[in-house]
C-alpha positions in Angstrom: -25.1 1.5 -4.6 -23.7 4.5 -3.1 -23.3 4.5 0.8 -25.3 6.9 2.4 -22.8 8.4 4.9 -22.7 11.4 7.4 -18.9 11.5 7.8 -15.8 9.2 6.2 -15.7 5.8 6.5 -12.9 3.7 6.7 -13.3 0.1 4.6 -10.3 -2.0 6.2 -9.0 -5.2 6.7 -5.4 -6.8 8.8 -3.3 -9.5 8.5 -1.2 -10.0 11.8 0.7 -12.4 12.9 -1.7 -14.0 14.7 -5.1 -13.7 16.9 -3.8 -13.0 20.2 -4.6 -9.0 20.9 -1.8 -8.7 23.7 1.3 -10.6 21.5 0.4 -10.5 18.2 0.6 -7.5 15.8 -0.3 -6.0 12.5 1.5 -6.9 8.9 -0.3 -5.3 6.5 -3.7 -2.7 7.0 -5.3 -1.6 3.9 -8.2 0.7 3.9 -10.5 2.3 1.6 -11.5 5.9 2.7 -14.9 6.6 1.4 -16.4 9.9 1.5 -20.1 11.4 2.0 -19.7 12.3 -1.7 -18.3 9.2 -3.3 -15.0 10.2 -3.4 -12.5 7.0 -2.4 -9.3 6.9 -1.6 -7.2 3.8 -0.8 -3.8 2.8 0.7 -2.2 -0.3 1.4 0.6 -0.4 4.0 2.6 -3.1 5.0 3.7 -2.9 8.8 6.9 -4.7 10.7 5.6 -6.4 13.4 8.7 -6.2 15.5 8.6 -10.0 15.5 9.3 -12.9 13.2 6.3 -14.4 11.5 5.2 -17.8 12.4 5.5 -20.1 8.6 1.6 -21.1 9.1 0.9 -17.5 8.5 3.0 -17.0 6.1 1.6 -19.8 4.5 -2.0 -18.3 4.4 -0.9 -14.7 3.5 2.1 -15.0 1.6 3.7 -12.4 3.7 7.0 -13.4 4.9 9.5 -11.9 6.8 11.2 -10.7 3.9 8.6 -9.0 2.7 7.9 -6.5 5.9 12.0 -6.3 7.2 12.2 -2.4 5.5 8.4 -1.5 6.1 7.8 1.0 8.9 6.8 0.1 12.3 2.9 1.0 13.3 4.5 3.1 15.9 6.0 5.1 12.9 3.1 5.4 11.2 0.5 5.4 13.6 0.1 9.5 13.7 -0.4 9.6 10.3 -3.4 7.1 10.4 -4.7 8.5 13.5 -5.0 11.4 11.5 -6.3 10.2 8.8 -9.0 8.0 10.5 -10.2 11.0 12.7 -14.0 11.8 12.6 -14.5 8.5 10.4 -17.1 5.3 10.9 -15.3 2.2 10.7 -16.6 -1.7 8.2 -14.9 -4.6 7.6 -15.3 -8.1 7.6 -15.3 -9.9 11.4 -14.1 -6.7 12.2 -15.7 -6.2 15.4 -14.6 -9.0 17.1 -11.0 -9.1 15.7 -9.6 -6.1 13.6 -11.3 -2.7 15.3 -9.8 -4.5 18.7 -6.2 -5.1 17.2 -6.3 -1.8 15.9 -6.7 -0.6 19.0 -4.3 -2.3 20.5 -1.5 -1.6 18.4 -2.5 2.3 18.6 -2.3 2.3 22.1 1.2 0.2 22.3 2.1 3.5 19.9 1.0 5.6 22.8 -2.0 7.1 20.7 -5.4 6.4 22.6 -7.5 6.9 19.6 -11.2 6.5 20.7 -13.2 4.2 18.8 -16.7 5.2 21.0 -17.4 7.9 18.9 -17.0 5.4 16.0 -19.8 3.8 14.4 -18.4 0.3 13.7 -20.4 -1.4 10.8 -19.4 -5.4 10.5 -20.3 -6.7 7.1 -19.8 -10.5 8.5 -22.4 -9.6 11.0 -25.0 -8.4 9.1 -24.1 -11.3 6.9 -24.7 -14.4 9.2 -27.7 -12.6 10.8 -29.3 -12.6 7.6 -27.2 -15.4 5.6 -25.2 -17.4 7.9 -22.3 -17.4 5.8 -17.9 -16.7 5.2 -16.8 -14.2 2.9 -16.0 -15.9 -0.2 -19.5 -17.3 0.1 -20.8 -13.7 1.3 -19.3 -12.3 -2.0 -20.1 -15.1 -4.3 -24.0 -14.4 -3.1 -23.8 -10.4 -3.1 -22.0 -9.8 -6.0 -22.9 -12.7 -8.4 -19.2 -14.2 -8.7 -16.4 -16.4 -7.5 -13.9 -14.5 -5.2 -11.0 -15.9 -6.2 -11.7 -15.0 -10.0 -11.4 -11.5 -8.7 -9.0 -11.3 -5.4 -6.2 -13.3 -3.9 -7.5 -14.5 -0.9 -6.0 -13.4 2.4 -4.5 -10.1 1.8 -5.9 -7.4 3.6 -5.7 -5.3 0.2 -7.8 -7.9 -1.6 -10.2 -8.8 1.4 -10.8 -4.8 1.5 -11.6 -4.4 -1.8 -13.9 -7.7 -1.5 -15.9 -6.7 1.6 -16.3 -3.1 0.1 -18.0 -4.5 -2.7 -20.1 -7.4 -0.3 -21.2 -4.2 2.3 -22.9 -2.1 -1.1 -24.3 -5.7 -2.7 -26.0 -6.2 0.9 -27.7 -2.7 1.3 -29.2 -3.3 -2.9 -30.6 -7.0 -1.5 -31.8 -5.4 1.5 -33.1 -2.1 0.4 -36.2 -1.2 1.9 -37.8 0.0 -0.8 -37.3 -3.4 -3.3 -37.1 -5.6 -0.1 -39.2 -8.2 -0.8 -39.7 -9.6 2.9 -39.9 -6.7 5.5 -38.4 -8.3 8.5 -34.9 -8.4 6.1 -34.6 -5.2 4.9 -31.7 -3.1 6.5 -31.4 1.1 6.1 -28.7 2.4 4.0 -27.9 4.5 7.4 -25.0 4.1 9.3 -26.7 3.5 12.6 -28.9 1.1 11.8 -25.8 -0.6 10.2 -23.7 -0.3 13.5 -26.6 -1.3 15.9 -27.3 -3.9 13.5 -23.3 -5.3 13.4 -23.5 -5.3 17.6 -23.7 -9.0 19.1 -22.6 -7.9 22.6 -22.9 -5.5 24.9 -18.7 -5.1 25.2 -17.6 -2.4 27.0 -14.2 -2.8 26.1 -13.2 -4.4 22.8 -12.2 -8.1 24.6 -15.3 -8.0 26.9 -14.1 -8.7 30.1 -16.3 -6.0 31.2 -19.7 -5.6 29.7 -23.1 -3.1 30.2 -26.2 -4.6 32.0 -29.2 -2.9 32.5 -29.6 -0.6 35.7 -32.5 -2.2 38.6 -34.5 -0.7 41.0 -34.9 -3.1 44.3 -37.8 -4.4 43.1 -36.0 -5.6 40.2 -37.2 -3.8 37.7 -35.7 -1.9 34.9 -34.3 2.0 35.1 -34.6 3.7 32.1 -33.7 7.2 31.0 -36.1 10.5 29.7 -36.1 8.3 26.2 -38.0 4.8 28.0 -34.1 3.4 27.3 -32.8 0.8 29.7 -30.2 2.6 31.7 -26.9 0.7 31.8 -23.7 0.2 34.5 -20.5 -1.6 33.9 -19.8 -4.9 35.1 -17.2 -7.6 35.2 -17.4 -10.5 33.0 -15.0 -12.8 34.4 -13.3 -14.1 37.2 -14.2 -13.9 40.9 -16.2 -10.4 40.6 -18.0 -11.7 37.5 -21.4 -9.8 37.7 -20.1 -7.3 39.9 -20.7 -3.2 39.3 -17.4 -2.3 37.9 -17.8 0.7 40.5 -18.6 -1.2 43.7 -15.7 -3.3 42.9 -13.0 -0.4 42.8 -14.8 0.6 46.1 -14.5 -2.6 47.8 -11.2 -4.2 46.6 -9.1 -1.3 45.2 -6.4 -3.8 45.4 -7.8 -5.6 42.1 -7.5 -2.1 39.6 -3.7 -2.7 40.9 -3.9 -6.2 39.9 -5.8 -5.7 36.1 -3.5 -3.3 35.6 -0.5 -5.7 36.2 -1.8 -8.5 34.6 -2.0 -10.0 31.2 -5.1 -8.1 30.1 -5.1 -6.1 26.9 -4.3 -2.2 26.7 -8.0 -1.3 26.0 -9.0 -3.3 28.8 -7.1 -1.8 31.2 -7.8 2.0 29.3 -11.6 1.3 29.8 -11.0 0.7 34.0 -9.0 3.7 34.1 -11.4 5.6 33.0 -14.3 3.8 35.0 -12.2 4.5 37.7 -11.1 8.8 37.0 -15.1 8.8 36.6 -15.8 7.7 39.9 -13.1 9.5 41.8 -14.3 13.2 39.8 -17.7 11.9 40.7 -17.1 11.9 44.6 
């Protein structure tokens, strides 16, 4: 099936050296650009992570320290990608939760603030447990009919690109509304449906210390906007102020912006409250 897209859309996959988005960083990104008229194009990179790799990584990925100690930085090439990923949707596999926030991470320890909210972030592993409840070797054994390790080397991001590529086309031809045989699981081939469909949360930055909640009148209900939507505000989703308007807390303790800031948070968390907080100051 041939994705129907608006704009680019940038197929990807990491392998870091591990899952922690303030310490750990990329080793290899590999992405397939895919165009509104078919046309692909691919690239592989392998990144050094500034860091030795821990062995159990290794283990998994077959990416040693060897193998990244003359590959580029992801400061050094993080213009060029910016560059290349401007204007484009984002897939992958778990990507969501893991690889568009790593991503962002490392772009911003580059000193690029490359802004994902004009990104429509379609997560094939999403739309595969909400309809499946399955991993990706099982995800692509069921979409596209065979074994993934007859066909890819498990964990590289090359391979796993290529592989969730292929599962994100098998899923729109299962669910296509037109042949969909059940209408409560059949999914658009439209890429906002797809990224509505890949949300689980209602982040508003990528770790989800702070998140939206609907807007409430003092009778308690719902404020919604000209279109009947619930109107949203950010609040804090940990800690002390947990439930708190973002807002009202900047107001109240301005002391604790200070404090994020200083703290082991991540770079897009503390991006996000910046600009919560440069809103609120131009809105005085």
């Amino acid at each position: 099936m041939k994705l129907n897209l608006t704009k680019p859309l940038i197929v990807f996959d990491l392998e870091t050296t591990g899952l922690d988005l303030v310490n750990d960083h990329i080793i290899q990104i590999s992405y397939i650009k895919v165009y509104p008229d078919g046309k692909e194009e691919r690239e592989n990179i392998f990144v050094n992570p500034g860091i030795s790799i821990p062995e159990e990584v290794t283990l998994l990925t077959g990416i040693g320290n060897d193998d990244v100690k003359d590959a580029p930085t992801f400061k050094e090439i993080a213009s060029s990608l910016c560059e290349k990923f401007k204007g484009c949707d984002f897939a992958g596999y778990n990507s969501n939760h893991f690889d568009i926030p790593m991503l962002a991470e490392e772009f911003l320890r580059a000193g690029i603030d490359f802004d994902f909210a004009h990104c429509r972030l379609i997560d094939a592993q999403t739309i595969f447990h909400k309809m499946e409840k399955r991993n990706l070797a099982a995800a692509y054994k069921f979409y596209c009919g065979r074994k993934m390790e007859e066909d890819f080397e498990a964990h590289r991001a090359d391979q796993d690109t290529e592989a969730t590529y292929k599962v994100l086309m098998g899923e729109l031809d299962k669910y296509n509304p037109e042949t969909a045989e059940e209408p409560d699981r059949a999914l658009a081939n439209d890429m906002d449906v797809l990224a509505e469909f890949s949300k689980n949360n209602d982040n508003v930055d990528f770790a989800g210390r702070i998140v939206y909640k609907d807007m409430i009148d003092k009778d308690g209900k719902v404020l919604t906007d000209k279109e009947g939507k619930p109107r949203k505000q950010e609040v804090f989703n940990f800690g002390k102020y947990k439930g708190w308007v973002v807002s009202e807390v900047l107001k109240r303790d301005p002391g604790y912006y200070s404090w994020m800031l200083a703290s082991d948070f991540t770079n897009n968390t503390k991006q996000v409250l910046t600009r919560i907080r440069l809103r609120e100051f131009n809105n005085r």
